[in-house]
C-alpha positions in Angstrom: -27.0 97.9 -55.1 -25.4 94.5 -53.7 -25.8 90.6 -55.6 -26.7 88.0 -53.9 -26.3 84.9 -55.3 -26.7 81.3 -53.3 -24.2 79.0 -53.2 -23.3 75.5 -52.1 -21.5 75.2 -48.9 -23.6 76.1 -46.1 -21.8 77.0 -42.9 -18.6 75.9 -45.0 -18.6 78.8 -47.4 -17.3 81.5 -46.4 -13.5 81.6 -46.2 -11.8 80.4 -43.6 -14.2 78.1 -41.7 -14.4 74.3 -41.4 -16.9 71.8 -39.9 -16.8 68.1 -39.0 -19.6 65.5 -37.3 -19.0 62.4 -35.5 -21.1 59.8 -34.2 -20.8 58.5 -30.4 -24.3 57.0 -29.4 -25.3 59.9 -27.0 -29.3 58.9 -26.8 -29.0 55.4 -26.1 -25.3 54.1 -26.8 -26.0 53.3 -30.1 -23.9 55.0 -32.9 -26.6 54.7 -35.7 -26.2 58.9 -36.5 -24.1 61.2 -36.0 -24.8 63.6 -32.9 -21.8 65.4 -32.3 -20.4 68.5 -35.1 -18.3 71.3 -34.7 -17.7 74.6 -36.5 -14.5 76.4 -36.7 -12.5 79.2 -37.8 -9.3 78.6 -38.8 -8.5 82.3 -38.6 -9.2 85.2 -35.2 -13.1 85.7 -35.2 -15.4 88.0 -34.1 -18.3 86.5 -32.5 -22.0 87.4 -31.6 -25.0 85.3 -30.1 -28.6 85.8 -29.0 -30.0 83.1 -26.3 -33.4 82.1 -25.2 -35.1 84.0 -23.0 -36.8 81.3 -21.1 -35.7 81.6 -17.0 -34.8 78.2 -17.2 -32.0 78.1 -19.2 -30.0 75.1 -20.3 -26.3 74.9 -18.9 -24.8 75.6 -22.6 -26.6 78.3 -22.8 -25.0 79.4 -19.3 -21.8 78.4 -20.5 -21.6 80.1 -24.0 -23.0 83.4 -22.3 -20.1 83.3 -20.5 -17.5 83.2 -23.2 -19.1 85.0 -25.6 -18.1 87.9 -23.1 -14.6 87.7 -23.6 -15.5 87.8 -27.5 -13.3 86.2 -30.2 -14.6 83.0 -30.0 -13.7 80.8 -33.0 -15.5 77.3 -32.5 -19.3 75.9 -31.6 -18.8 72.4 -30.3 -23.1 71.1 -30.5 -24.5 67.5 -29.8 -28.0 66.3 -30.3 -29.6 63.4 -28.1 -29.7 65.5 -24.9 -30.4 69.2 -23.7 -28.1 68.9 -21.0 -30.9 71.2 -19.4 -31.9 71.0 -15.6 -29.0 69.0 -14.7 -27.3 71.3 -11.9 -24.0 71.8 -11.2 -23.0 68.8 -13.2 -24.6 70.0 -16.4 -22.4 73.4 -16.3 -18.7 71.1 -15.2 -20.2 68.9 -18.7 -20.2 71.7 -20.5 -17.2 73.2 -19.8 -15.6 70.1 -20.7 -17.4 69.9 -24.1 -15.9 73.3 -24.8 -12.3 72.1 -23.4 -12.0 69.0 -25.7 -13.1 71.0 -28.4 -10.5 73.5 -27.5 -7.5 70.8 -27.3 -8.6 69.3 -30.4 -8.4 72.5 -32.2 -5.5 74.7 -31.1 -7.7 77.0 -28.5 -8.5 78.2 -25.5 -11.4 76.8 -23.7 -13.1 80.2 -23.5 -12.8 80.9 -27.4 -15.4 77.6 -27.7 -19.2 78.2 -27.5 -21.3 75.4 -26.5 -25.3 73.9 -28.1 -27.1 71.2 -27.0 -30.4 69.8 -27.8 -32.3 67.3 -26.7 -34.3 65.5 -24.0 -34.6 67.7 -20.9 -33.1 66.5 -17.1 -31.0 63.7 -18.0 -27.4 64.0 -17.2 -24.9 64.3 -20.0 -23.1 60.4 -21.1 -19.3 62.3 -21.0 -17.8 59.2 -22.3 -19.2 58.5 -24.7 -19.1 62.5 -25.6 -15.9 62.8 -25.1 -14.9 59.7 -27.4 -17.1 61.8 -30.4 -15.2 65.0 -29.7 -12.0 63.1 -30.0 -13.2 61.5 -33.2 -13.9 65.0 -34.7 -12.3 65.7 -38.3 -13.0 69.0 -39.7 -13.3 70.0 -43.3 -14.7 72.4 -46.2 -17.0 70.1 -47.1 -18.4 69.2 -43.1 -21.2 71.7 -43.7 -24.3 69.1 -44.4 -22.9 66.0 -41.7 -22.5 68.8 -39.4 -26.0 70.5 -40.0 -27.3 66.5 -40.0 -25.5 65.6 -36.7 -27.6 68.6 -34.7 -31.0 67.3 -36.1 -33.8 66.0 -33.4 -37.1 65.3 -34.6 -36.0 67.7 -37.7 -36.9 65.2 -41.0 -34.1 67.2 -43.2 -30.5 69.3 -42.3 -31.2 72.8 -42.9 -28.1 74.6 -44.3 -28.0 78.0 -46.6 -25.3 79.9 -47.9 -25.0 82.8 -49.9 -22.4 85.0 -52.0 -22.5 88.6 -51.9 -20.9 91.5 -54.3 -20.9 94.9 -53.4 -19.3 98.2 -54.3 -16.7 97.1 -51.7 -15.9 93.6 -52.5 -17.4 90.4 -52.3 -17.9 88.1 -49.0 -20.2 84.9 -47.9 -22.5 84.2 -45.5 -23.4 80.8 -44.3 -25.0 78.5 -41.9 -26.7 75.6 -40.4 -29.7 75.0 -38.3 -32.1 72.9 -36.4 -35.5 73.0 -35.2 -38.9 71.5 -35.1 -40.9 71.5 -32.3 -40.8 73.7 -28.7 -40.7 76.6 -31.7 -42.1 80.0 -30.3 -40.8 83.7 -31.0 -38.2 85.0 -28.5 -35.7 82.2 -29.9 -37.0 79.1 -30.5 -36.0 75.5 -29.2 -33.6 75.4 -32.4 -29.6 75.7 -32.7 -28.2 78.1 -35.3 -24.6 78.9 -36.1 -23.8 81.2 -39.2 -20.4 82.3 -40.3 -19.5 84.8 -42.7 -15.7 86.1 -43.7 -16.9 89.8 -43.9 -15.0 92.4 -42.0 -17.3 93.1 -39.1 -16.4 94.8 -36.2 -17.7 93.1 -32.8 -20.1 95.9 -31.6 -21.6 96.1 -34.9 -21.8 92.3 -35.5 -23.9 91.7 -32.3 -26.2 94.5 -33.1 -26.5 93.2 -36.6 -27.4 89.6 -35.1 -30.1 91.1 -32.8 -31.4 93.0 -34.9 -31.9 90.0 -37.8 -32.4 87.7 -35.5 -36.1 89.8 -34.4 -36.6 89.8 -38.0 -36.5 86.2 -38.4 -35.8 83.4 -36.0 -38.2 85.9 -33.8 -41.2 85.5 -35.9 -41.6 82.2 -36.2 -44.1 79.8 -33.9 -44.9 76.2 -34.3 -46.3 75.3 -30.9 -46.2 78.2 -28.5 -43.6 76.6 -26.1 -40.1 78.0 -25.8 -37.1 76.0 -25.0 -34.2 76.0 -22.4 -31.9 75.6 -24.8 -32.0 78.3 -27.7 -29.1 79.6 -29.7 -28.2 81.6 -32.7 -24.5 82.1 -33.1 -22.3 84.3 -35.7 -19.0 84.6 -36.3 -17.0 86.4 -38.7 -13.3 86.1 -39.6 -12.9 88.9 -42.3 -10.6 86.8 -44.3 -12.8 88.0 -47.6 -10.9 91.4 -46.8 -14.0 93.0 -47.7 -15.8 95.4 -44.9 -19.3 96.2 -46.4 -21.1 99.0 -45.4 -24.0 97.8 -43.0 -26.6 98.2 -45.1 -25.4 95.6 -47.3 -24.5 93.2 -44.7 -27.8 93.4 -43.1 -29.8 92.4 -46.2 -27.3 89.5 -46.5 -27.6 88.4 -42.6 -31.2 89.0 -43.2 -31.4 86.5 -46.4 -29.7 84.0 -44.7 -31.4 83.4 -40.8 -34.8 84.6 -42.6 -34.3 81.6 -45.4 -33.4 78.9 -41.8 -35.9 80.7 -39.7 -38.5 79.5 -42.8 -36.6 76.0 -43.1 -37.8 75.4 -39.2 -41.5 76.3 -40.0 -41.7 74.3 -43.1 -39.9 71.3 -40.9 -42.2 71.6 -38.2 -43.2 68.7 -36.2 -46.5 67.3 -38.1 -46.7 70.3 -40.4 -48.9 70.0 -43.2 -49.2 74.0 -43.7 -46.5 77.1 -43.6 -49.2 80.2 -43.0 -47.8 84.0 -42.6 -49.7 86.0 -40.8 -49.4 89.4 -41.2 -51.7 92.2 -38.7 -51.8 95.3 -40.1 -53.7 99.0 -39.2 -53.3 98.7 -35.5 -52.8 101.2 -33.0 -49.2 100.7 -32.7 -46.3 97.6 -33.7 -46.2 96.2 -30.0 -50.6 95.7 -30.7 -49.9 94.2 -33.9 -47.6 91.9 -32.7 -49.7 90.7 -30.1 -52.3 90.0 -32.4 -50.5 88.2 -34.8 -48.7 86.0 -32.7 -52.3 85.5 -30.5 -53.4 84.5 -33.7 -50.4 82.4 -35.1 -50.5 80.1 -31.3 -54.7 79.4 -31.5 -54.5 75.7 -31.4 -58.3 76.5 -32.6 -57.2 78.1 -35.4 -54.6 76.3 -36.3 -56.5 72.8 -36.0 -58.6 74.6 -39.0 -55.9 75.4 -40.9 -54.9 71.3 -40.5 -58.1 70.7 -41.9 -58.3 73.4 -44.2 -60.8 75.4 -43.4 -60.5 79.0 -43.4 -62.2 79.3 -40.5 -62.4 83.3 -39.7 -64.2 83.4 -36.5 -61.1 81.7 -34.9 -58.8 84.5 -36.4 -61.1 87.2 -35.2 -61.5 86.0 -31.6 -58.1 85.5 -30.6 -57.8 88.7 -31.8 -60.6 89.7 -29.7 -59.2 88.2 -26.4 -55.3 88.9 -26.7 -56.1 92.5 -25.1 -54.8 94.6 -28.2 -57.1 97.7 -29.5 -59.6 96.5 -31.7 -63.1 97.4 -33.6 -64.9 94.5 -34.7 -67.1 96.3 -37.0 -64.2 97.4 -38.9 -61.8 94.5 -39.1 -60.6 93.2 -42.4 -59.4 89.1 -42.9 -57.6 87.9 -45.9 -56.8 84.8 -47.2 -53.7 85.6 -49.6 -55.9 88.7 -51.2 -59.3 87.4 -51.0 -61.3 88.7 -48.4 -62.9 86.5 -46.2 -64.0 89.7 -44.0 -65.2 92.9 -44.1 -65.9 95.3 -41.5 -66.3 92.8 -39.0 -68.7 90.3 -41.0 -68.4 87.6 -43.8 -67.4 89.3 -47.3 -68.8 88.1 -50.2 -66.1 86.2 -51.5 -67.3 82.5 -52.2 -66.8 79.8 -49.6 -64.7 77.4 -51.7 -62.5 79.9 -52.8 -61.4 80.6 -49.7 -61.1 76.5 -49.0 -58.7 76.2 -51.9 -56.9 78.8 -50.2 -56.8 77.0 -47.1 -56.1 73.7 -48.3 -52.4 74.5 -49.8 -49.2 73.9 -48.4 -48.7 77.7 -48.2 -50.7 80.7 -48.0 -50.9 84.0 -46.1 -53.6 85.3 -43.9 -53.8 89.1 -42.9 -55.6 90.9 -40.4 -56.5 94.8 -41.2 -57.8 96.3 -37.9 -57.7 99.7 -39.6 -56.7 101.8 -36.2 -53.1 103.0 -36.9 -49.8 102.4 -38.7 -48.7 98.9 -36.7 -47.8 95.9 -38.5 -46.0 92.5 -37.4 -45.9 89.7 -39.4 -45.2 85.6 -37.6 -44.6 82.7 -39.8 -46.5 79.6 -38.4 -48.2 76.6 -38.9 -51.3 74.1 -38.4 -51.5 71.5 -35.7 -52.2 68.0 -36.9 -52.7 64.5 -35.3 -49.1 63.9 -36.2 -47.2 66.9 -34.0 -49.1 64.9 -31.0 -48.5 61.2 -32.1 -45.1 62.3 -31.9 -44.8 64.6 -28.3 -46.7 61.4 -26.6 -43.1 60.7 -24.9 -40.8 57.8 -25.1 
């Protein structure tokens, strides 16, 4: 049995780590925010990280995947206003400077620095101006929320979570910050994610542990369907809690904390009006069901009912239908939370408005029971309003 407890602090709580934001006008030369953060260890880390899988990945992205080899990293230098994606050699020479400064400022090596960006795509980086925010940079136990605020985009709050654990072993934190709101689709999202915690985790296990959690959370979640250049989830660990859980009990506390930001993002999505899990169950394997879930969770059809809330089935069941999964119409089973909306392929007797009322809040669940096998996968998602387009019209 472990305890979890929340706690303030955010990526600021566990021991050991500091965080500071700075504004330098990236966007437009205006210093109205800040747009520059950092995250540090003050003690020798260990340090995992899972990227976006998109071909086209952002020079950061290049850049940390680099030093993350050499492990130990002990910083995350991030700006918002600019991707520093598709920007050639010049991008990766930017972002090895980011992670330089960073390093001078702190006490490091260059290569112990891992780089995030976010942002507009293809323009080239403003290094003077980023350089004057790096240089501007104070850190401190209570950086956490600026920093998490610095990283934001078309986010409309910082998303930061932290957490206390006790064990049989001792006790240790977890924390972090994140962004995200649009360009959200499973196989990392666009969104930026550092978490630190001052358990005593070896470096093999740490990176498994952050794959595996980070499938189980920042995986699962779709907005939009499109997936960025720029994706990141980073965690380091210091072990200055002198307390080295068993993994078990680290897992479930990694797991609360990038499942509690992965659902931050959803809730924060661009336009959202509704946070929808959908959950497939009974098909022929877990690879079907996730297919059909996230088929389902992507339908801009059935998501534009969701905006409107209707709980319109025929949507669900279609892009169930044409995903390419296994499936038998006649005995397919649609819930809204646990009132049936189908049976066995056809309308179940539940009244109309019930399942309206269902619909209409803020959050529900719908699953799918195809009823061919063990598989289940479950996607956090959202509607699509008249709002996420107002605001992806372009500047």
């Amino acid at each position: 049995m472990i305890e979890i407890k929340k706690i303030k602090g955010g990526v600021c709580a566990a021991r050991g780590f500091v965080a500071g934001a700075a504004g330098c006008g990236i966007k437009n030369g205006k210093v109205t925010r800040d747009d520059v953060a950092v995250v540090f260890s003050e003690a020798v880390a260990n340090s995992a990280a899972t990227f976006t899988t998109n071909n086209v990945k952002a020079a950061p992205v290049r850049v940390s995947a680099e030093h993350l080899k050499a492990g130990g990293n002990r910083a995350v230098i991030l700006n918002s206003g600019n991707a520093n994606a598709c920007t050639g050699e010049g991008g990766l020479k930017d972002a090895r400077v980011m992670c330089a400064a960073a390093a001078d400022l702190l006490g490091l090596k260059q290569k112990e620095v891992l780089v995030c960006s976010t942002g507009r795509i293809g323009v080239p980086m403003p290094m003077d101006r980023i350089a004057r925010g790096i240089a501007a940079l104070k850190t401190s136990r209570n950086g956490s929320t600026a920093s998490a605020a610095a990283i934001m985009t078309s986010d409309t709050f910082a998303k930061e979570y932290a957490i206390e654990v006790k064990t049989s072993k001792g006790s240790f934190r977890i924390g972090g910050i994140a962004k995200g709101a649009g360009m959200i689709d499973p196989n990392m999202a666009t969104m930026l994610c550092v978490v630190t915690t001052d358990a005593a985790i070896p470096q093999s296990a740490l990176r498994a542990e952050l794959k595996r959690s980070v499938a189980n959370s920042f995986n699962r979640i779709t907005i939009d369907g499109d997936m960025s250049t720029n994706d990141t989830v980073i965690l380091l660990a210091n072990g200055l809690s002198a307390c080295a859980p068993d993994m078990v009990a680290f897992s479930q506390a990694l797991d609360e904390v990038t499942r509690t930001l992965a659902r931050m993002i959803v809730s924060d999505g661009e336009g959202v009006s509704r946070f929808v899990e959908v959950e497939v169950t009974g098909a022929a394997n877990d690879k079907e069901a996730r297919i059909a879930a996230e088929a389902i969770a992507n339908s801009t059809l059935v998501k534009c009912a969701w905006a409107g809330g209707d709980p319109n089935w025929g949507r669900i069941l279609d892009a169930v239908g044409y995903c390419g999964v296994k499936v038998d119409d006649t005995k397919a089973d649609i819930f809204y939370d646990k009132l049936a909306s189908v049976k066995n392929g056809i309308a179940a007797k539940t009244p109309f408005e019930k399942l309206r009322a269902i619909a209409a809040k803020k959050s529900f669940n719908v699953t799918v029971d195809l009823k061919l096998g063990k598989g289940s996968y479950y996607v956090w998602t959202t509607d699509l309003t008249e709002e996420y387009v107002r605001l992806n019209l372009g500047e």
